[in-house]
C-alpha positions in Angstrom: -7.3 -14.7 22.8 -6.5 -11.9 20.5 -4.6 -8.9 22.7 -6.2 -5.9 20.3 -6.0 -3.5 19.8 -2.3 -3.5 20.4 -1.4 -6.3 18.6 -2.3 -9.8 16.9 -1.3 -13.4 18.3 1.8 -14.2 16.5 0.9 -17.5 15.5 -1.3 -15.4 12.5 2.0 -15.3 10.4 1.5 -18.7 9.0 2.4 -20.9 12.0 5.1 -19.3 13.6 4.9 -21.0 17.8 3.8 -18.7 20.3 6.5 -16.8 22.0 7.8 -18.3 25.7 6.8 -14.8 27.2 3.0 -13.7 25.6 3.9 -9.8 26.5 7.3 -10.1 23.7 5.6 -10.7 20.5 8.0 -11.6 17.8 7.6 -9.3 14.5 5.4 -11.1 12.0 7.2 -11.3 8.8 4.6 -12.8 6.4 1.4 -12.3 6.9 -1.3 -14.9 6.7 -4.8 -15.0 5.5 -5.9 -15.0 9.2 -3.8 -12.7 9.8 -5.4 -10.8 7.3 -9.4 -11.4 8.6 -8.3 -11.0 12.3 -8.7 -6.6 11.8 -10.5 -4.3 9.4 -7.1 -2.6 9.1 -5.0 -5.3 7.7 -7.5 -6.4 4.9 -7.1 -3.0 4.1 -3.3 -2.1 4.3 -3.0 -6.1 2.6 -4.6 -4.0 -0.3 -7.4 -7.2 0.5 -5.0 -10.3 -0.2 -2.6 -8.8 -3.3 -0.2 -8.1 -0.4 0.0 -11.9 0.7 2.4 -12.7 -2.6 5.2 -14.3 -2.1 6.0 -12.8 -5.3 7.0 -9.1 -5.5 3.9 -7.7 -2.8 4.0 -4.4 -4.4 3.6 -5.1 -7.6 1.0 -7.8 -7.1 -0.9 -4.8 -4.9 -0.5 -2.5 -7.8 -2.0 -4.8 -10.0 -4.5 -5.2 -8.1 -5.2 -1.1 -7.8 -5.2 -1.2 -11.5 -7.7 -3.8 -11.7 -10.1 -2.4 -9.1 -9.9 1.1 -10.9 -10.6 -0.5 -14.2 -13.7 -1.9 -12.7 -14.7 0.7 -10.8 -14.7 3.5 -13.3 -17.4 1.6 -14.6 -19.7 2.5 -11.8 -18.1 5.9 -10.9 -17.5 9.3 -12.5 -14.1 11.5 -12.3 -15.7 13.4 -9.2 -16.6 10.3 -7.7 -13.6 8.8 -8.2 -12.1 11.7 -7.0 -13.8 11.4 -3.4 -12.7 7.4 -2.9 -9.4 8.4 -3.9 -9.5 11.4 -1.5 -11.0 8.8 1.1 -9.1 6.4 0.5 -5.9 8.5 1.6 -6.7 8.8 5.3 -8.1 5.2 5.6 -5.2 4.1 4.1 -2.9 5.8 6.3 -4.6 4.6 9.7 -4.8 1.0 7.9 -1.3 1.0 7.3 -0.7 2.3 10.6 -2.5 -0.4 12.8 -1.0 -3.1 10.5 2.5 -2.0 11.0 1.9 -2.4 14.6 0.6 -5.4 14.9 3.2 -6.8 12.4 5.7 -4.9 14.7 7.5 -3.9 11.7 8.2 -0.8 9.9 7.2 -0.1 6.4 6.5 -4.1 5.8 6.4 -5.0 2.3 3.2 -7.1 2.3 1.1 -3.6 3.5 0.0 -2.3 -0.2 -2.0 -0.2 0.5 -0.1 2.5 -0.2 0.7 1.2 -3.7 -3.1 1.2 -4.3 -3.3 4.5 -3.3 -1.0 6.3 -5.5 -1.6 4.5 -8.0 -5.3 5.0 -8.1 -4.3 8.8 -8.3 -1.8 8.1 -11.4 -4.7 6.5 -13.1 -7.3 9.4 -12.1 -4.9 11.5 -13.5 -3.9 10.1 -16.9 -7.4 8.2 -17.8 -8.3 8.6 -20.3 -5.7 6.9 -21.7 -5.3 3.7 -24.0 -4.0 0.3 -22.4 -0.3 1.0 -23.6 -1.0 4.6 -22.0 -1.8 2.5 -18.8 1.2 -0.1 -18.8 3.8 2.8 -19.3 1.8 4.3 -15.9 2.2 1.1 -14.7 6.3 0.7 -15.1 6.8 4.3 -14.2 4.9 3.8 -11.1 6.4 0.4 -10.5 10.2 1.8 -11.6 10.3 4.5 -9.0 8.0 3.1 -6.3 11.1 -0.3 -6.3 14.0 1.6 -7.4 13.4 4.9 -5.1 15.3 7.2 -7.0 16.3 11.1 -5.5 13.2 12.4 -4.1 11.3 8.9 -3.8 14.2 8.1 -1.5 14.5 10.9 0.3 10.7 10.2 1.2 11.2 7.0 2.0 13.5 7.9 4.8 11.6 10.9 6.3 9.0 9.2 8.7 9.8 5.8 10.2 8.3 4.4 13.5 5.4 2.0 14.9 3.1 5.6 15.4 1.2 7.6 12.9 4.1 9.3 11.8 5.9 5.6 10.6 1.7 5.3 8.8 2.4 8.3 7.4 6.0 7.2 5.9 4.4 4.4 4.6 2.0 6.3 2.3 4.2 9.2 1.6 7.1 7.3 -0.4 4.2 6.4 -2.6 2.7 9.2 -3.1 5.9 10.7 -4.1 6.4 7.7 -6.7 2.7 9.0 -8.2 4.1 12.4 -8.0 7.1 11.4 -10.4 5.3 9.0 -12.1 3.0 11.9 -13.6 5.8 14.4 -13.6 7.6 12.3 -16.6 4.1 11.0 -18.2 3.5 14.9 -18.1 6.9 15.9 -19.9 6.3 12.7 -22.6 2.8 14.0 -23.4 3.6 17.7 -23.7 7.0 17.4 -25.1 
């Protein structure tokens, strides 16, 4: 039986025995497709699967943003787009939130969602723009979303914690990363 809302039977993070004790749940360090389907919430925050790499998490997540937006704008105009991304923001927030919990682990690296996210916004913002115009989005979002330098850092380290403030950090680092992202695809274009 599944203890939600408070958290998921650690045996979801790909086999791992179940703890001695059932009330100390060990943190689960990589998610698993069940894990994934056991909550709304973590197909979400697993930016639905690109977060179960092995292989670089947030990148494959970003990827995956850029693909969904690429198919998406097919369907949707800038306002509409506009409103998922805008939706998109508090969903993403509680997704990551509940996740983090039931992974019992702060700011994991498989939740993606936050990746998507921002860079849904970098693309909203710079479309429309050639596929070169797209992969140089792609690497700026990528450079200071990894590399987290001055004020990406300090936004990393601002919220932390298994609450809605630690959802919150999660998200905000990001959305910092877009911030910068479209700060220096702003200086390129208008230099």
């Amino acid at each position: 039986m599944t203890p939600f809302p408070d958290s998921p039977d650690v045996s979801m993070d790909g086999g791992a025995p179940a703890p001695l004790n059932p009330s100390v749940r060990p943190p689960v360090r990589r998610p698993s497709l069940k894990f994934m389907l056991v909550h709304p919430a973590h197909i979400i925050a697993l930016g639905f699967g690109s977060g179960l790499s092995r292989l670089a998490p947030g990148t494959a997540g970003t990827l995956w943003a850029w693909a969904a937006y690429v198919v998406l704008a097919r369907w949707l105009d800038t306002a509409q787009m506009g409103w998922l991304i805008a939706a998109s923001l508090p969903i993403g927030w509680w997704a990551c939130t509940v996740t983090a919990n039931h992974m019992r682990v702060m700011d994991p690296g498989n939740i993606v969602w936050d990746e998507v996210a921002a860079f849904w916004i970098v693309l909203w913002l710079v479309m429309p723009t050639g596929f070169w115009g797209q992969i140089a989005a792609f690497a700026l979002f990528r450079f200071f979303d990894a590399v987290k330098p001055g004020p990406v850092a300090w936004a990393d380290e601002l919220f932390h914690g298994f609450n809605a403030r630690g959802g919150f950090g999660i998200m905000f680092d990001d959305l910092v990363a877009a911030f910068c992202t479209l700060l220096v695809i702003a200086f390129w274009r208008f230099a």
